[in-house]
C-alpha positions in Angstrom: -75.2 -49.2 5.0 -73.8 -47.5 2.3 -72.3 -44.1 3.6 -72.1 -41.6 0.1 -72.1 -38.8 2.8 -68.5 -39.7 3.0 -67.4 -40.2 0.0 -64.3 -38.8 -1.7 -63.8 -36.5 -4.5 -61.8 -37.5 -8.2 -58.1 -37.3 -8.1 -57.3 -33.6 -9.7 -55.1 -33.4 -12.7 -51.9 -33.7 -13.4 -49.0 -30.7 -12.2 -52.0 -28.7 -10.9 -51.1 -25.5 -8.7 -52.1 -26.1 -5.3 -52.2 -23.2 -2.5 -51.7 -24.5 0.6 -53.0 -21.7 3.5 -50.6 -21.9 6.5 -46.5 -22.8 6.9 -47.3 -24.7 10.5 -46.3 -28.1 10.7 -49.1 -29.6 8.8 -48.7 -26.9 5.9 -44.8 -27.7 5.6 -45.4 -31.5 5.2 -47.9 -31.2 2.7 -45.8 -29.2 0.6 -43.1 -31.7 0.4 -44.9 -34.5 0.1 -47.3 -32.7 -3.0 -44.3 -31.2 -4.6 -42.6 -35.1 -4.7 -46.1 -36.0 -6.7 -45.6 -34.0 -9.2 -47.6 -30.8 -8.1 -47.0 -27.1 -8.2 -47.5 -26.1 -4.7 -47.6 -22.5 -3.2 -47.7 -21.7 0.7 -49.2 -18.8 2.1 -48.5 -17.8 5.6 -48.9 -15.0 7.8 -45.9 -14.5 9.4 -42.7 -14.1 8.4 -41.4 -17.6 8.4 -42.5 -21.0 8.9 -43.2 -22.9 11.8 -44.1 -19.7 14.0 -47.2 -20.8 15.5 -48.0 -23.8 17.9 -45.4 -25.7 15.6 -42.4 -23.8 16.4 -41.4 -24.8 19.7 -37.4 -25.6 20.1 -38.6 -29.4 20.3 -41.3 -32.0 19.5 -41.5 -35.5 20.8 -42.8 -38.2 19.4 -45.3 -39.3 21.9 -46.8 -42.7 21.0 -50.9 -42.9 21.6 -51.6 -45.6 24.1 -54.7 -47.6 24.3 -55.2 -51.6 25.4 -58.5 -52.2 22.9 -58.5 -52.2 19.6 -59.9 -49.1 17.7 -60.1 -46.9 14.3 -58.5 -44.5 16.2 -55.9 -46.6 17.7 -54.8 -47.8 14.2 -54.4 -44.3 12.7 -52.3 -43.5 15.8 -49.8 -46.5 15.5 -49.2 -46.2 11.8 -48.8 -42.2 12.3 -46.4 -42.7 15.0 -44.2 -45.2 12.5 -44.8 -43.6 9.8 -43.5 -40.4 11.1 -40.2 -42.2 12.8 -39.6 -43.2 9.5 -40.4 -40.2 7.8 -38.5 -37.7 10.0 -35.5 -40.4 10.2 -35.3 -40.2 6.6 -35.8 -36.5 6.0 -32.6 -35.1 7.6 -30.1 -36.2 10.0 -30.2 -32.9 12.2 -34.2 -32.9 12.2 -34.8 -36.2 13.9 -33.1 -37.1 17.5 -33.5 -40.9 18.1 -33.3 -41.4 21.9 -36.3 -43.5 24.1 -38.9 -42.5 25.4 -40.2 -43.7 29.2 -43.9 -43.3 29.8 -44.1 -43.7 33.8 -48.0 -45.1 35.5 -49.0 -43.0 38.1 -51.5 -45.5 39.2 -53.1 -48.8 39.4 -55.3 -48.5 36.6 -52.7 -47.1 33.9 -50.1 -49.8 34.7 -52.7 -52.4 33.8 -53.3 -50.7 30.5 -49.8 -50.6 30.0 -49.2 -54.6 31.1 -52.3 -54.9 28.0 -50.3 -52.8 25.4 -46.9 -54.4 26.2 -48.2 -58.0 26.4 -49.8 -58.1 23.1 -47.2 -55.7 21.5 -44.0 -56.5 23.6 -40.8 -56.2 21.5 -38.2 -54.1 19.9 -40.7 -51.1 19.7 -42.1 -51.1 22.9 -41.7 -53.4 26.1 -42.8 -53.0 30.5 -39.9 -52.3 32.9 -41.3 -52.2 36.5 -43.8 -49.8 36.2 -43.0 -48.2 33.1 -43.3 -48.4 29.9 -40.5 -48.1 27.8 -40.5 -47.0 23.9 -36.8 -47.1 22.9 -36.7 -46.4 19.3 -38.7 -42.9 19.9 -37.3 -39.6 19.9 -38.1 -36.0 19.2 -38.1 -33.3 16.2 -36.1 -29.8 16.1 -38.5 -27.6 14.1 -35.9 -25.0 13.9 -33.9 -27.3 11.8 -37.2 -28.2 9.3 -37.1 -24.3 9.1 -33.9 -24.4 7.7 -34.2 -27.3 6.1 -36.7 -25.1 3.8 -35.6 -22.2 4.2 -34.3 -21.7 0.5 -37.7 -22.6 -1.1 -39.0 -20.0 -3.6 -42.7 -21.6 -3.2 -43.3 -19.7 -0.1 -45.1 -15.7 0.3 -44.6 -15.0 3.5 -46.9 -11.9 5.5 -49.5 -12.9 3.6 -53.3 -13.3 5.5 -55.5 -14.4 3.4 -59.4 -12.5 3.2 -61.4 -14.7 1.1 -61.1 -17.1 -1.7 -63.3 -17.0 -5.0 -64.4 -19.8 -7.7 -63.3 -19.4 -11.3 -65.4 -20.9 -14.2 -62.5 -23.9 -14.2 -63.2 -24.9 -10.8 -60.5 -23.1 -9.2 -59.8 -20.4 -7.0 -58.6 -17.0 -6.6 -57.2 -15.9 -3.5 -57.1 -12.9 -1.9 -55.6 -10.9 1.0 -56.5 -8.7 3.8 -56.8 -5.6 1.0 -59.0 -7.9 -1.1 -56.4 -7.9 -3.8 -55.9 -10.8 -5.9 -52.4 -12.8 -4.5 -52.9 -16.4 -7.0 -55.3 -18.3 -8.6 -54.9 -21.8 -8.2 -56.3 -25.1 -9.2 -56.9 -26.2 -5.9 -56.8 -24.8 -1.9 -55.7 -26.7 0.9 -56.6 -25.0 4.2 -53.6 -26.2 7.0 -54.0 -22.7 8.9 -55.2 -24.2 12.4 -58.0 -22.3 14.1 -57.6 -19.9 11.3 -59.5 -22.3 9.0 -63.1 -20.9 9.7 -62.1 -17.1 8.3 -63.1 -18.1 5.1 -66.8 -17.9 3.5 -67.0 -21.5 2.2 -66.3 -22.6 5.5 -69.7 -22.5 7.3 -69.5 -25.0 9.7 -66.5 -25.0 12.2 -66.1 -28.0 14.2 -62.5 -26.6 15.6 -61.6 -25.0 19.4 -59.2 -23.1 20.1 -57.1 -24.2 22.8 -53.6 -22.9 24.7 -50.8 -24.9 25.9 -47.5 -23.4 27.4 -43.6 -25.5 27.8 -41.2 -24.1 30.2 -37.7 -24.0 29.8 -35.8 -25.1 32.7 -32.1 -25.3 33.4 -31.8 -28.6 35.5 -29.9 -32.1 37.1 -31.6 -34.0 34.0 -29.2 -35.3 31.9 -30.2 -38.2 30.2 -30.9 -38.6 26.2 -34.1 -40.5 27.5 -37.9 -38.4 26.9 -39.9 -38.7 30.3 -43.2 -38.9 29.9 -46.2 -39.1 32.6 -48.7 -36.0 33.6 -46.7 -34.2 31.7 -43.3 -34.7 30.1 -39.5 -33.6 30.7 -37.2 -33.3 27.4 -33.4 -34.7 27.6 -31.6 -31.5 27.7 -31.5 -29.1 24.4 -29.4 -26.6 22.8 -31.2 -23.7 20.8 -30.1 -20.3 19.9 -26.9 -21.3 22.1 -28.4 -22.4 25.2 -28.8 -25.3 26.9 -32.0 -26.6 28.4 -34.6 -29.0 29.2 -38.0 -28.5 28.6 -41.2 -29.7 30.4 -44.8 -29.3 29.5 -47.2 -28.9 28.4 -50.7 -26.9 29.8 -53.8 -27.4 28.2 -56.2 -24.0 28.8 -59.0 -22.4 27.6 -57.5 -19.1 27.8 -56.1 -18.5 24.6 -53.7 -15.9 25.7 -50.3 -16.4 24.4 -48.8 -14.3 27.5 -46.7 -16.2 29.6 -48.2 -17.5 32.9 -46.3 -18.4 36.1 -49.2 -20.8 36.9 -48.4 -22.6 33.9 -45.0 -22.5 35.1 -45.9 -24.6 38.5 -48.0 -26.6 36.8 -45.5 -27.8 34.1 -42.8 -28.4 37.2 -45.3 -30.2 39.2 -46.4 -32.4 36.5 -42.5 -33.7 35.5 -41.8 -37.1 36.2 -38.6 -36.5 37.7 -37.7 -35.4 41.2 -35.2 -32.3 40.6 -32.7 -31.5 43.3 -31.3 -28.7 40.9 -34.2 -26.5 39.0 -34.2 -23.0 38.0 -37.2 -21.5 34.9 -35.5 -19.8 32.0 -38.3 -18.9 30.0 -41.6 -20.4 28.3 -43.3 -20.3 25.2 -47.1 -20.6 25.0 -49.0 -21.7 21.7 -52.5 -22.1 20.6 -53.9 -25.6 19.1 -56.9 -26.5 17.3 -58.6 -29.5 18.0 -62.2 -31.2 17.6 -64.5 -32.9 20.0 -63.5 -35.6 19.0 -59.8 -35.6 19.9 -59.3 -36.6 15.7 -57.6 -34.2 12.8 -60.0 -32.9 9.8 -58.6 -34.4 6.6 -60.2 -34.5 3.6 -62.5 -31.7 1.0 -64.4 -29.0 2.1 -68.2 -30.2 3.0 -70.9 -27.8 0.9 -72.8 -27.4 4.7 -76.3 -25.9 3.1 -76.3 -29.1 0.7 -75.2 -31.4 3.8 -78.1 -30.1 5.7 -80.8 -30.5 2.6 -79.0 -34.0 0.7 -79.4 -35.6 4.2 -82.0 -34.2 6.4 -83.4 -37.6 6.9 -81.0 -39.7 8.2 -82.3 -39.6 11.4 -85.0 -41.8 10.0 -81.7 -44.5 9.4 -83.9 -46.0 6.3 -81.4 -48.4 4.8 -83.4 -48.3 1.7 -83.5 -44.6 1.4 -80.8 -44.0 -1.9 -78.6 -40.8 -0.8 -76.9 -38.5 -3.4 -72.9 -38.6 -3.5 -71.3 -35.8 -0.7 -71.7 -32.3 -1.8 -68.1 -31.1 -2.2 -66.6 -27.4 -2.4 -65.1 -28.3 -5.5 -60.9 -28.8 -5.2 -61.1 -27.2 -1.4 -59.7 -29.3 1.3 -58.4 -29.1 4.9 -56.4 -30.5 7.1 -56.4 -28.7 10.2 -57.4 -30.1 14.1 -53.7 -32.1 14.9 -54.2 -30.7 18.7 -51.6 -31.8 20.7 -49.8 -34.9 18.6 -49.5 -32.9 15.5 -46.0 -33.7 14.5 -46.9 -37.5 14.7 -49.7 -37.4 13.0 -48.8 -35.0 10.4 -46.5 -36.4 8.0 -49.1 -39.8 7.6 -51.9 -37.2 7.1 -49.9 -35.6 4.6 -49.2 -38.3 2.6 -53.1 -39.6 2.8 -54.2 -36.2 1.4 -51.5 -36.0 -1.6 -52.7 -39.8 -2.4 -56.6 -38.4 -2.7 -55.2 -36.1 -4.9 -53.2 -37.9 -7.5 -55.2 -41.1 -7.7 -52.6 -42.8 -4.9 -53.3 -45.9 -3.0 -54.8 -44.4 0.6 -52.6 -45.3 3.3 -55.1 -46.9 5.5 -58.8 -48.4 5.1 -62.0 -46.6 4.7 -63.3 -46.7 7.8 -60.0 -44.5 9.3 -61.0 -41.8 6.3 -64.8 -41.5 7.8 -63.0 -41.1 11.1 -61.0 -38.2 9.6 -63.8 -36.8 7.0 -64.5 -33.1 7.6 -68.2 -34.1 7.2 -68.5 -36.3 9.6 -69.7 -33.8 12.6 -72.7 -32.3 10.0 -73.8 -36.1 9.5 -73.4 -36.5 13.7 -75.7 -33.4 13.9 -78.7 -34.4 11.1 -78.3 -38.0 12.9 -79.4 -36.7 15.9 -82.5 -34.8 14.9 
């Protein structure tokens, strides 16, 4: 069945002036990849420098997504996770540590799924040892040097919350901030401000949650250049700011209180897959995700929701003959927001699929991956269920 629910907007013109709402992770790469197609891009962010939210933690790994079927979702995941190597190996020597990565079972049922990965993927990028698995071309990111990697850029206002946004007769937007005074206007909005996106009017349905996570830093016996990974994960040791350290995480909580908890402490300790006979807690740092139900990012334009809900109140009916009109849009609004926990992996792929629906690009991956990552798709999951 033809799916126009899902269907993509044009390309929009040549050297347009694109805001891009939020300096996280997911903001940053968009930026560089829509200022290498030719674009005038601006970034508006809250705080007073990049990275600061849930993307700003001394280090990222790389954490490859594991499943022994075949899926959509699986897919998307592997050619992120390359992608990304690639990406952040090219990008800037002191941004991207190579150095493996050991993902340990903890019981019967996950060292079968990982004899299933590694026999029909066993090789240079992945291979079983005992009873782990064993990614040796992995590593991890150092946001603090992405921040200074862009830290010169003129393209970025900085204390800036945006209010509201507002059409122009051209089909673009004027943005404003928390005084309701006029900051740009643009040819085009990209929303990459988290769980920030819903704030804004044209936004009516909000298929984010808002989730904590806190890493501890630890001063420990660990000293191998080799990423642990099991219930929860133990970094090869670090230096930031001067100090040296290892860091373990990471919680997952529903309280969204970025005060930091010794329970999350424990947890993170008792979680690492390494049996310390030297430990002592430094210090923490506690973020806050977005994520969907689904476990998958939101990438693509802005759904209209009121002419979702009228275009396609029949679905439910699943009349292949009925003849749909093409997916009411927000005209040159789009998001990409919803990375949860595996946002620096799946970022730089999502940024390049976004800057390709923009300039008339080749897509980076097949259709059925874009319904998977359409902003629309939870409306059409909701009017199919009536």
């Amino acid at each position: 069945m033809n799916k126009p629910w899902f269907k993509l907007p044009d390309p929009i013109k040549v050297n347009a002036h694109i805001a891009v709402i939020g300096g996280g992770i997911a903001g940053i790469l968009l930026f560089y990849h829509l200022k290498n197609a030719g674009f005038r891009v601006t970034i508006l962010e809250k705080n007073n420098h990049i990275l600061s939210g849930a993307s700003g933690n001394p280090v990222a790994i790389l954490d490859p997504y594991i499943s022994a079927g075949e899926s959509p979702q699986k897919t998307f995941y592997d050619l992120a996770y390359q992608y990304a190597l690639n990406y952040y190996g090219a990008l800037n020597k002191d941004i991207f540590i190579p150095c493996p990565l050991i993902k340990f079972a903890e019981d019967i049922t996950t060292l079968e799924r990982y004899r299933k990965v590694a026999k029909r993927n066993s090789g240079e990028q992945q291979y079983l040892k005992e009873n782990k698995l064993v990614f040796p071309n992995a590593g991890y990111i150092k946001p603090e040097n992405i921040r200074r990697f862009f830290s010169s850029s003129d393209d970025f206002l900085f204390n800036v919350q945006v209010k509201s946004i507002t059409k122009t007769k051209n089909d673009g937007w004027i943005i404003f901030d928390q005084d309701e005074k006029p900051l740009l206007e643009v040819d085009a909005v990209i929303f990459a401000n988290s769980y920030n996106y819903p704030d804004i009017a044209q936004v009516v349905h909000n298929p984010l949650k808002k989730l904590s996570g806190q890493i501890s830093y630890i001063k420990s016996d660990y000293n191998e250049n080799t990423i642990l990974n099991a219930a929860g994960y133990l970094t090869p040791p670090i230096i930031s700011n001067g100090n040296k350290f290892n860091i373990c995480g990471a919680s997952f909580e529903k309280n969204i209180s970025l005060k930091i908890s010794q329970k999350a402490h424990e947890e993170n300790l008792r979680k690492a897959p390494f049996t310390f006979k030297e430990i002592e807690v430094i210090g923490g740092r506690r973020g806050i995700r977005s994520m969907t139900d689904d476990h998958f990012p939101l990438c693509g334009p802005v759904p209209d929701h009121t002419k979702y809900m009228t275009s396609y109140d029949n679905i439910h009916h699943g009349n292949k003959y009925e003849v749909y009109p093409d997916a009411p849009l927000h005209k040159n609004l789009f998001v990409l927001a919803g990375l949860g926990s595996k946002g620096f992996v799946s970022a730089p792929l999502l940024a390049k699929y976004l800057t390709s629906m923009l300039s008339a690009e080749p897509l980076p991956f097949d259709q059925k991956i874009c319904h998977l990552l359409h902003p629309a798709r939870f409306i059409i999951r909701e009017l199919s269920k009536k």
